[in-house]
N, C-alpha and C positions, 0 to 999 in steps of 0.2 A: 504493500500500500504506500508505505513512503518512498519507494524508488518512482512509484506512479505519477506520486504529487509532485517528484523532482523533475523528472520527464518531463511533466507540463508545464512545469517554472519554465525550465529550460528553454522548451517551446515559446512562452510566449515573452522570453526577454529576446529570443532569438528575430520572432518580428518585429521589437522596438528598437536594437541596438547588435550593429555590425562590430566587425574589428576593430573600428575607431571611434565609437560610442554609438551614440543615438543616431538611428538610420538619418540618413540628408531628406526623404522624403518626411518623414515626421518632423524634422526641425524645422522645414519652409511651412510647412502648414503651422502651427507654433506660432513661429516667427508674423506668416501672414493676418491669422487671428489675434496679435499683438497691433498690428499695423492697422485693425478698426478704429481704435481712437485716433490716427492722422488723418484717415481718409474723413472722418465726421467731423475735426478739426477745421480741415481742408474748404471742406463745403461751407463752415459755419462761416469761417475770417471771408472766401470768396464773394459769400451774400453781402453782406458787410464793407467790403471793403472794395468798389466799384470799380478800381483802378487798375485792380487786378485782372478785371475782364476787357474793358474799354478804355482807349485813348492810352495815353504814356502812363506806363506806372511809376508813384512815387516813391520813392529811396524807403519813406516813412512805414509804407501799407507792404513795401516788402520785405523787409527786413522782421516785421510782425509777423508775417508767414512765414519765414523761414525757419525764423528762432525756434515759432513753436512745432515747425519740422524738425528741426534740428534737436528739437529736448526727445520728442518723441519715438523720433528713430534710435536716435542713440540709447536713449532708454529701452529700447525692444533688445535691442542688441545685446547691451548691458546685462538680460534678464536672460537672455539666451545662452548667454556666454555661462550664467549662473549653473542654468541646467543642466547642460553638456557640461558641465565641468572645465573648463577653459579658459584660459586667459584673453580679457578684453581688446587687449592693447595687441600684444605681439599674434597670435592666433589671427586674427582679421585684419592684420598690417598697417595699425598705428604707430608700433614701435618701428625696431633697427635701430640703427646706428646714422648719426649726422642728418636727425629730420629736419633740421632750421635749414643744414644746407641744400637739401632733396627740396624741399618746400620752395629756396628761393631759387633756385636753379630753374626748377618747374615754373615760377611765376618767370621768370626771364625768357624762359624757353617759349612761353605762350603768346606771352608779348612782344617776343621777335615775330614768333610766326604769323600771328593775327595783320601787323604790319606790314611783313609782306605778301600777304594776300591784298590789304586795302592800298599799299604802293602800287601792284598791278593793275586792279579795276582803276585808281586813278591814271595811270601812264595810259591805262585802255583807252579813257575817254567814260568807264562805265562808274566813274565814283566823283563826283563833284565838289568841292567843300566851297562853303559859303564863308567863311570865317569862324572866329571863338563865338560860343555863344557865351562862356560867364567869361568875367577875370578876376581879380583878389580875393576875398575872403570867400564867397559863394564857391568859386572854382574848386578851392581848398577844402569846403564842406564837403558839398556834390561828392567830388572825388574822392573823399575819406568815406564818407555812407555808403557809396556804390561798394569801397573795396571791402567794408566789413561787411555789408552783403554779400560779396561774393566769394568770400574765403568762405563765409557758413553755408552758401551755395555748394560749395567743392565741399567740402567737408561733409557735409550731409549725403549728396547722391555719390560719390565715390566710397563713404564708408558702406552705405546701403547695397550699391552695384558691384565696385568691386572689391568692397569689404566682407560684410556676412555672407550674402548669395553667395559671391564669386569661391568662396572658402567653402562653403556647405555643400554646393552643386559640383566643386570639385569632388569632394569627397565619394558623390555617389557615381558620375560619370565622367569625371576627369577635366583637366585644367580650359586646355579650349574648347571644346562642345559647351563649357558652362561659360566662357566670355564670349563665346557666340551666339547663345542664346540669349544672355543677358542684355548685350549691345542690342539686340531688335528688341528687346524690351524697354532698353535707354529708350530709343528711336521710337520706338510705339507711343510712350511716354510724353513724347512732343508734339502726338497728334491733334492732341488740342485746343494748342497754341492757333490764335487765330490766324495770325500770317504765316505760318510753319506751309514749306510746298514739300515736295517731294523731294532734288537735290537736299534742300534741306534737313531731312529726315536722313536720307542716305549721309552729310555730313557728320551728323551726329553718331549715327552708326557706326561711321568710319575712326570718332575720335572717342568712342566707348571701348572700340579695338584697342586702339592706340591707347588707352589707358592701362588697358589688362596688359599689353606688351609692356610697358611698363612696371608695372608691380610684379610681371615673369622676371623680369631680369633684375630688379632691385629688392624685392621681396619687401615692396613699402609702396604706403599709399600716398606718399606726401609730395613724390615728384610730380605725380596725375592731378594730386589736389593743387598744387600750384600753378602748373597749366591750365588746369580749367579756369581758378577762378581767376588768371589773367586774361585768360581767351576771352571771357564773357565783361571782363571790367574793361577791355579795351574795345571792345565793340561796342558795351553799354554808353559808358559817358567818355570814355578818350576820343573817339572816332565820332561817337556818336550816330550809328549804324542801327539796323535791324537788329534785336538778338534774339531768335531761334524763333521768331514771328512777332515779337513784342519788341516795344516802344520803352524807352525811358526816361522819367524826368529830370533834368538838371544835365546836361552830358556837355562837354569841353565845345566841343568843335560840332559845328552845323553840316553837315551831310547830305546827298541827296545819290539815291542811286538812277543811273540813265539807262534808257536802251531795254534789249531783249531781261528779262529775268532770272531768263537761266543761266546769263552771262553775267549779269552785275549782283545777281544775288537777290534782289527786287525785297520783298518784305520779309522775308527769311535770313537778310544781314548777311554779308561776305560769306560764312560758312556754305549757303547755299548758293555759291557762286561755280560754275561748270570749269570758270576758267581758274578759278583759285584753289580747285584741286591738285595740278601738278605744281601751282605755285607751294602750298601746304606739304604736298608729300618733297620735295627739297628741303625746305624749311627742318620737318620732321627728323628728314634722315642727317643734316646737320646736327640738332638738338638733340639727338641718339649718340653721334660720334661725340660732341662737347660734356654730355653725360658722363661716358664711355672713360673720357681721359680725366675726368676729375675722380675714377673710382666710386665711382656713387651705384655701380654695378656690384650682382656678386661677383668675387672675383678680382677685386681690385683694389685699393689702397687702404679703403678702408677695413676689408677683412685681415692685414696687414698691421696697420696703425692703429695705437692709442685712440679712443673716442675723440674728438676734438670738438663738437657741436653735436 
């Protein structure tokens, strides 16, 4: 009788929990049903806060959204991590070694690339700038709000994308099936957006790749998070472009995109520009090789050297 009852433990720890703990389909479901109170969150601040649907959003009503995405993911995580038994930090790739430098290399890397995609559409003819739109103290606001937006931007959907998921869905079917899966779910994600086209969505897709390429080869999420959220601070208010279909208020410089849309990016912001693809992947395979030689790789100086940052 009791080898009986042990059989059936056995049995049914064996459907909740593989070689490396709790199966990865049980922990997205978890995980998912954690993630009810953002999506109710989601809808409440949206009703509310009108900016977010119409016209340019303001720094004020996003940064509101964000935050309390940002409490609420991390907290799912946080709870998840409990579960499984695992560490918050290094397990979903907050830690490593030298994150301020991965972080700022990443912002550098974003905002060269973002640049020269917008130097191109302008040498094109397909990106126009009208002049500054702030200067002194406004400038300096604007652009301080937008950038703490958007570091809690980066920090929220790359801890979510390719922080938990990307580590969980590893688990059950391997490293890229699960950053390829998840990039069309980035990209799905954006379907919303009212100015969002197709290039568009294909951009995004392309730089949820390029993300998971990165946390492959550094084993951290802090190079991706400072690429994104320079990509998006330099198209939001540096350029003052499209970003990922939305408008926003306060941005550096007045812009205007010309011509076909699938050339100059049209409401979709440079990202969904046709021609700023092969400008982008140049860009990229530079900030791969600059990466590369600062050891910010496994593999390189840093596995080598004392911590320094």
């Amino acid at each position: 009788m009791a080898h009986s009852s042990t059989t059936y433990k056995a049995k049914v720890r064996w459907i909740f929990h593989g070689s490396q703990g709790l199966r990865a389909g049980w922990s997205i479901l978890i995980f998912a049903a954690l993630q009810a109170p953002a999506v109710l969150i989601a809808n409440i601040v949206m009703r509310h806060l009108p900016s977010l649907l119409n016209g340019e959003i303001s720094p004020g009503d996003s940064l509101l959204f964000w935050a309390l995405q940002f409490v609420v993911i991390l907290g799912a995580i946080a709870i998840m991590a409990r579960i499984e038994g695992r560490d918050v930090w290094s397990y979903y790739g907050m830690a490593g070694r030298r994150p301020i430098a991965k972080f700022l290399y990443g912002f550098g890397g974003g905002l060269v690339c973002l640049s020269l995609v917008v130097g191109a559409l302008y040498a094109g003819g397909h990106l126009v700038f009208g002049g500054a739109a702030l200067e002194g103290l406004p400038a300096l606001g604007y652009g301080l709000a937008w950038l703490l937006n958007f570091i809690i931007v980066g920090i929220t959907e790359e801890a979510l994308y390719r922080g938990y998921l990307q580590a969980t869905l590893t688990r059950g079917i391997g490293f890229w099936p699960a950053a390829i899966g998840l990039s069309l779910l980035f990209g799905a994600g954006h379907l919303q957006n009212a100015g969002e086209t197709v290039p568009g969505i294909i951009g995004v897709i392309v730089h949820g790749l390029f993300y998971c390429l990165l946390l492959r080869l550094s084993g951290s999420l802090w190079l991706g998070i400072g690429f994104h959220a320079a990509w998006d601070w330099a198209q939001s208010y540096l350029y003052g472009t499209a970003q990922s279909g939305h408008l926003m208020q306060g941005h550096l410089f007045v812009t205007q995109a010309r011509g076909d849309a699938l050339i100059s990016g049209g409401s979709a912001g440079p990202e969904g520009s046709l021609l700023g693809l092969p400008v982008q992947a140049i860009g990229l395979l530079a900030f791969l090789w600059a990466v590369k030689r600062a050891g910010l790789f496994f593999g390189g100086r840093e596995d080598r050297e004392p911590l320094r940052m």
